[in-house]
C-alpha atoms as an extended CHARMM CRD file, in Angstrom:
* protein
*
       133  EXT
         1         1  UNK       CA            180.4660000000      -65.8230000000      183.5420000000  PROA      1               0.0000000000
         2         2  UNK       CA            182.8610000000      -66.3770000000      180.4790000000  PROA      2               0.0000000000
         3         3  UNK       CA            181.3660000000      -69.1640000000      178.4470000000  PROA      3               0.0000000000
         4         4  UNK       CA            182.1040000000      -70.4940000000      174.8800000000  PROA      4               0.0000000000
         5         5  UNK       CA            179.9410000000      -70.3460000000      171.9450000000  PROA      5               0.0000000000
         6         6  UNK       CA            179.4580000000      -74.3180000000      172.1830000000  PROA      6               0.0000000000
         7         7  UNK       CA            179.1530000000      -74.3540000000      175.6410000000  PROA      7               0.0000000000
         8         8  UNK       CA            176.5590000000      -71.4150000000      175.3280000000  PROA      8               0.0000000000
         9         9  UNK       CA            174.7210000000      -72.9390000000      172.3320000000  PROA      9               0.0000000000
        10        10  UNK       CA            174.5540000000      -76.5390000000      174.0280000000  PROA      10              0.0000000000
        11        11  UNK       CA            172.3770000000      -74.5730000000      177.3460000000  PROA      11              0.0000000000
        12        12  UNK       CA            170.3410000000      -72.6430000000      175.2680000000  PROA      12              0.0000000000
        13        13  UNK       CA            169.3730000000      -76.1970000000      172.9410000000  PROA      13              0.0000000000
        14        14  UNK       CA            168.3600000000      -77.6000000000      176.5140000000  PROA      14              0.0000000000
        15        15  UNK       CA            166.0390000000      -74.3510000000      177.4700000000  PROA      15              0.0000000000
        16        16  UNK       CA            164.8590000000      -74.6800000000      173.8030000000  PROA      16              0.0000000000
        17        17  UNK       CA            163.5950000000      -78.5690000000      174.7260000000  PROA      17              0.0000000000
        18        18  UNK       CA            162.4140000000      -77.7580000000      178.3250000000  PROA      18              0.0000000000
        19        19  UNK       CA            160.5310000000      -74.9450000000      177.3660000000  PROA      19              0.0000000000
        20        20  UNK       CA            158.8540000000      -77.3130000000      174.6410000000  PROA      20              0.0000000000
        21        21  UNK       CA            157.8910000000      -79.9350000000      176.2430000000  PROA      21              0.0000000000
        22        22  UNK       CA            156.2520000000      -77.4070000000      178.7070000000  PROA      22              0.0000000000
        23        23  UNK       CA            154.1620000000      -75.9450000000      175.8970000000  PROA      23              0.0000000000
        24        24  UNK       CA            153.4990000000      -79.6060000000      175.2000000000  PROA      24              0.0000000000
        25        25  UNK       CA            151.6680000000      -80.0540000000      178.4260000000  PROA      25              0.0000000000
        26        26  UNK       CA            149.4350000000      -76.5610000000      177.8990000000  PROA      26              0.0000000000
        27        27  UNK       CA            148.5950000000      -77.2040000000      174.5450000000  PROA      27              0.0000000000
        28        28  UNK       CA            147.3800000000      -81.0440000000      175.1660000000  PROA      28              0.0000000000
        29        29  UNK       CA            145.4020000000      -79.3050000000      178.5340000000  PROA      29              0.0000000000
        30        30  UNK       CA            144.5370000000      -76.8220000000      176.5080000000  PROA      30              0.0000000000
        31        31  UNK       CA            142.8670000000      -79.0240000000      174.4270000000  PROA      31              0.0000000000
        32        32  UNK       CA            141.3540000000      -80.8480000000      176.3700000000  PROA      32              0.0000000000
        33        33  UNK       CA            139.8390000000      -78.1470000000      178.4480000000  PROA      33              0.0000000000
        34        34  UNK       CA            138.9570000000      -77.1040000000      175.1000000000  PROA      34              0.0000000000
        35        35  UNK       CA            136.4230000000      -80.2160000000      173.5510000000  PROA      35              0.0000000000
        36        36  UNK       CA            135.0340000000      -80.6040000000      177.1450000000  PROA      36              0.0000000000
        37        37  UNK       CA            133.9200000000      -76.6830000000      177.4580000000  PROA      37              0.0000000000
        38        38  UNK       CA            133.2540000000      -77.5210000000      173.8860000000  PROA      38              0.0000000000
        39        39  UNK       CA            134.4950000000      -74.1840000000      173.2730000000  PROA      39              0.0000000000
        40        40  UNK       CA            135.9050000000      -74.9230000000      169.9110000000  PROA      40              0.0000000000
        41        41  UNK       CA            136.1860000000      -71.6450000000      168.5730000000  PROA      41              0.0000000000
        42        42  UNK       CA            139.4950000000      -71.6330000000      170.1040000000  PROA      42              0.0000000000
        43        43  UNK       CA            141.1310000000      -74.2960000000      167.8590000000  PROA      43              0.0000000000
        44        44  UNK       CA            143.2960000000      -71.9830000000      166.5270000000  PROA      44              0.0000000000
        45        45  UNK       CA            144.4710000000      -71.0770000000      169.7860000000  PROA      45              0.0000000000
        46        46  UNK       CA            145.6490000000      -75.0590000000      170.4290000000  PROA      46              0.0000000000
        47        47  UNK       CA            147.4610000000      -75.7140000000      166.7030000000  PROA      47              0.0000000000
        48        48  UNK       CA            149.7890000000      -72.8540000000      167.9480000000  PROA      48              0.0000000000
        49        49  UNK       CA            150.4060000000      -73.5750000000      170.8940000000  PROA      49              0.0000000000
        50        50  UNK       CA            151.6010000000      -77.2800000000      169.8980000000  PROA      50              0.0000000000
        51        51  UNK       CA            152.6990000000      -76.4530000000      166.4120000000  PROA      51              0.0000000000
        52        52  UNK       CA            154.8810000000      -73.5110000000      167.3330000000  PROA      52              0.0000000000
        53        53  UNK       CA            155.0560000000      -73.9460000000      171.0840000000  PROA      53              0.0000000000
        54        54  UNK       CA            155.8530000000      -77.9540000000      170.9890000000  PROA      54              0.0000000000
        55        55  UNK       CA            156.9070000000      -78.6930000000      167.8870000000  PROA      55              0.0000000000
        56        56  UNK       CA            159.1560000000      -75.7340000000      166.5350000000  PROA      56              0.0000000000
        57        57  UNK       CA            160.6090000000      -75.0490000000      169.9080000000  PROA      57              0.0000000000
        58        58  UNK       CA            161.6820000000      -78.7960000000      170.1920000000  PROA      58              0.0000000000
        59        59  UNK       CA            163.3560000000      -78.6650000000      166.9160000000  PROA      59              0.0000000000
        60        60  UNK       CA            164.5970000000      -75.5150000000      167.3420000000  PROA      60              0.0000000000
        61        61  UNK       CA            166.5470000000      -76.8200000000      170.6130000000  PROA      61              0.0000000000
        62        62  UNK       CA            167.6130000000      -80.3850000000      168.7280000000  PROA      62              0.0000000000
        63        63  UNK       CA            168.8730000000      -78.2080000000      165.6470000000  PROA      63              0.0000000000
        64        64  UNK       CA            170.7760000000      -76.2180000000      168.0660000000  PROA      64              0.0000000000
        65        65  UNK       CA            171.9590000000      -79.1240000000      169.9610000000  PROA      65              0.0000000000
        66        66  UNK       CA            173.5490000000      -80.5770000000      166.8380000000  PROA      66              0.0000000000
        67        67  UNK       CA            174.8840000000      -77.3070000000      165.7050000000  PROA      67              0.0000000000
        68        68  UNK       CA            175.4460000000      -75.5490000000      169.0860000000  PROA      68              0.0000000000
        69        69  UNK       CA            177.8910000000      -73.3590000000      167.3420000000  PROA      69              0.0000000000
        70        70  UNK       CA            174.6970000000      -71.6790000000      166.0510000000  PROA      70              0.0000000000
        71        71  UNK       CA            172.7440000000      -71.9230000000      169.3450000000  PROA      71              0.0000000000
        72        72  UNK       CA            175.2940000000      -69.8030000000      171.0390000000  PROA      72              0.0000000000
        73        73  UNK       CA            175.8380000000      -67.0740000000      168.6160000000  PROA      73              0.0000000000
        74        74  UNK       CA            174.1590000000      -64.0720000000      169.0190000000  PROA      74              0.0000000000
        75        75  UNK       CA            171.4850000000      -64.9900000000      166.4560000000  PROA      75              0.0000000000
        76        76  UNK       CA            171.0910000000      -67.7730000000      168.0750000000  PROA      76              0.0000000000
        77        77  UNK       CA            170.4950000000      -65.8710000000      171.2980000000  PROA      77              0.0000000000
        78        78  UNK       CA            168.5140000000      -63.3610000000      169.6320000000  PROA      78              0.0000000000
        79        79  UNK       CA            166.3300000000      -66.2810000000      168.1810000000  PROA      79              0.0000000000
        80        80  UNK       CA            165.9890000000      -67.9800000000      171.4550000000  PROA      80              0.0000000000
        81        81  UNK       CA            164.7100000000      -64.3210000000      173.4780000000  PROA      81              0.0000000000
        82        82  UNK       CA            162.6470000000      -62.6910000000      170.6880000000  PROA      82              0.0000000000
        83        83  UNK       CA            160.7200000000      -66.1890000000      170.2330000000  PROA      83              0.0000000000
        84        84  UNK       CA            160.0590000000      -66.3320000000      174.0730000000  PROA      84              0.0000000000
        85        85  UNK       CA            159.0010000000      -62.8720000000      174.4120000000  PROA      85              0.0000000000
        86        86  UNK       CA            156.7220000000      -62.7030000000      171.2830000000  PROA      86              0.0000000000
        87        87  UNK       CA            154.8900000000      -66.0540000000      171.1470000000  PROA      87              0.0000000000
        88        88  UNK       CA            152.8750000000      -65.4330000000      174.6570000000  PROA      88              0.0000000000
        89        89  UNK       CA            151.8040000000      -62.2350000000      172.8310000000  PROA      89              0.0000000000
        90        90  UNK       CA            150.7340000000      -63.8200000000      170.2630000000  PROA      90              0.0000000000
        91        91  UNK       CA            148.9460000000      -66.7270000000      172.0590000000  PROA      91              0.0000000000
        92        92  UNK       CA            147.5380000000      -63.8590000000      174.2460000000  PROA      92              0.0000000000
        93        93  UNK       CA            146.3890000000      -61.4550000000      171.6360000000  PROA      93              0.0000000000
        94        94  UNK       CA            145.0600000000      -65.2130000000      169.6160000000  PROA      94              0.0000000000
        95        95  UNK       CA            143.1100000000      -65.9720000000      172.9340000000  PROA      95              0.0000000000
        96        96  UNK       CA            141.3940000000      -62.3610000000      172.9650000000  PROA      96              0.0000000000
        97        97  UNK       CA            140.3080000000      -62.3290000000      169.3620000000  PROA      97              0.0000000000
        98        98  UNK       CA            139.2310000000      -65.4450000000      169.5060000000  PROA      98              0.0000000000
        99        99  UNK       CA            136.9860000000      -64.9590000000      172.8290000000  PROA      99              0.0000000000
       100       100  UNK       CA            135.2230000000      -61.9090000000      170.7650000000  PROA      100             0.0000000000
       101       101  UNK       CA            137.7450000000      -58.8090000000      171.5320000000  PROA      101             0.0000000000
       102       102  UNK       CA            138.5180000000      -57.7290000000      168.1550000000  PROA      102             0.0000000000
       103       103  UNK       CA            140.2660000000      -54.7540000000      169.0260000000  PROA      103             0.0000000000
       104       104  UNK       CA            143.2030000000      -56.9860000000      170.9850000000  PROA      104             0.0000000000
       105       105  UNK       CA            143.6660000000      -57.4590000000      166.7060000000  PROA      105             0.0000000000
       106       106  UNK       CA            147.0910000000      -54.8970000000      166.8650000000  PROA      106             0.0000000000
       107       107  UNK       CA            148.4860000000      -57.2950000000      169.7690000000  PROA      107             0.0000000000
       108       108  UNK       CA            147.7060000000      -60.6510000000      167.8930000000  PROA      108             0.0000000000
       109       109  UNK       CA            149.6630000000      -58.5430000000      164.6930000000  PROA      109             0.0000000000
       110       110  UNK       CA            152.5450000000      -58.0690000000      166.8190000000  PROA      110             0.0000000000
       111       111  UNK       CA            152.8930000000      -61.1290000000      168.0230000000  PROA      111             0.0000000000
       112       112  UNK       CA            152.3250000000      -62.8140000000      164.4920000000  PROA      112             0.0000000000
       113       113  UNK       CA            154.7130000000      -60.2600000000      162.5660000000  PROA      113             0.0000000000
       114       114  UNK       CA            157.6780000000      -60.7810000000      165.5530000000  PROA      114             0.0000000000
       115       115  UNK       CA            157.6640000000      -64.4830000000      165.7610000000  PROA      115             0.0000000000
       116       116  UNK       CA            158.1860000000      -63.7900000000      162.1090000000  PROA      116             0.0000000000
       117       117  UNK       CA            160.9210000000      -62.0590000000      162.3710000000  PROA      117             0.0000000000
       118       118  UNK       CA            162.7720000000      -64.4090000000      164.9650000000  PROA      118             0.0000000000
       119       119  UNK       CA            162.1530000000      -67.3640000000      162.2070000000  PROA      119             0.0000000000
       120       120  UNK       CA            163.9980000000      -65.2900000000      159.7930000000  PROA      120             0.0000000000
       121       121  UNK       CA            166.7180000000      -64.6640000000      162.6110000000  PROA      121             0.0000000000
       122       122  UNK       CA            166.8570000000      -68.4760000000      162.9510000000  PROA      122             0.0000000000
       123       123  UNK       CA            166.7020000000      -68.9460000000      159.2220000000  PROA      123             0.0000000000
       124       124  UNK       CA            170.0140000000      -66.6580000000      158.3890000000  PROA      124             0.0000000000
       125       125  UNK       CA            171.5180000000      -68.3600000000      161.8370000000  PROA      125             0.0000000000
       126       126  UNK       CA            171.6640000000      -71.7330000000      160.4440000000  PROA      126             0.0000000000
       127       127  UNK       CA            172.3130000000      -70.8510000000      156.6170000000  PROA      127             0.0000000000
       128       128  UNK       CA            175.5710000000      -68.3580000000      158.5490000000  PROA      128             0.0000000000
       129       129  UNK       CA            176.5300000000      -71.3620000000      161.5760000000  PROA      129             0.0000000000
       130       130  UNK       CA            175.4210000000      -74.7560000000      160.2970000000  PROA      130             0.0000000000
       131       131  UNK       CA            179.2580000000      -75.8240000000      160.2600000000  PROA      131             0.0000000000
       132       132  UNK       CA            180.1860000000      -78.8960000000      162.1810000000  PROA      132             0.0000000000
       133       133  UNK       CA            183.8740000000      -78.6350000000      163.5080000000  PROA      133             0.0000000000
């Protein structure tokens, strides 16, 4: 399938906002299952699943929609799959920790240290691709 950058950058800005609004709904369950179990040692759990599930994956995919130029470059594709695959570690290795396995500690590192790097990878993205044409 030969597809443009644009083109590319405009599908992966829509996967970007479908993808959030789906961490939307499991963070505001997860919540909620939360304060009614009122098990709230796993707070921390819930502020990243909305703040970097919800709310930097949505404006991730609306930065990308304005500048899909950026969203279909390979940093932006890089961004997009090393986000996806790292931030259920984390959330994971988060969930573990938090539930009194302190030896799931290495995985919640992971996690932490790769969605890291992907926000750099996003970072140098927009400073390299934020051109409108």
């Amino acid at each position: 399938m030969d597809m443009n950058i644009e083109t590319r950058g405009a599908r992966y800005a829509r996967l970007w906002i479908l993808l959030a609004i789906i961490y939307l709904i499991i963070g505001v369950s997860f919540g909620i299952g939360m304060a009614a179990t009122q098990r709230l040692q796993f707070a921390p759990v819930h502020a990243h699943i909305n703040l970097l599930g919800w709310a930097t994956m949505a404006l991730s995919g609306l930065i990308y929609e304005r500048f899909p130029r950026a969203g279909g470059s390979r940093l932006g594709v890089l961004h997009f799959w090393s986000f996806q695959i790292l931030f259920p570690i984390l959330i994971a290795g988060l969930i573990f920790m938090f539930a009194g396995h302190p030896e799931m500690e290495p995985v919640m590192v992971v996690g932490s240290l790769g969605i890291l790097a992907s926000l750099l990878v996003f970072a140098v993205n927009l400073f390299q691709n934020m051109k409108r044409n």
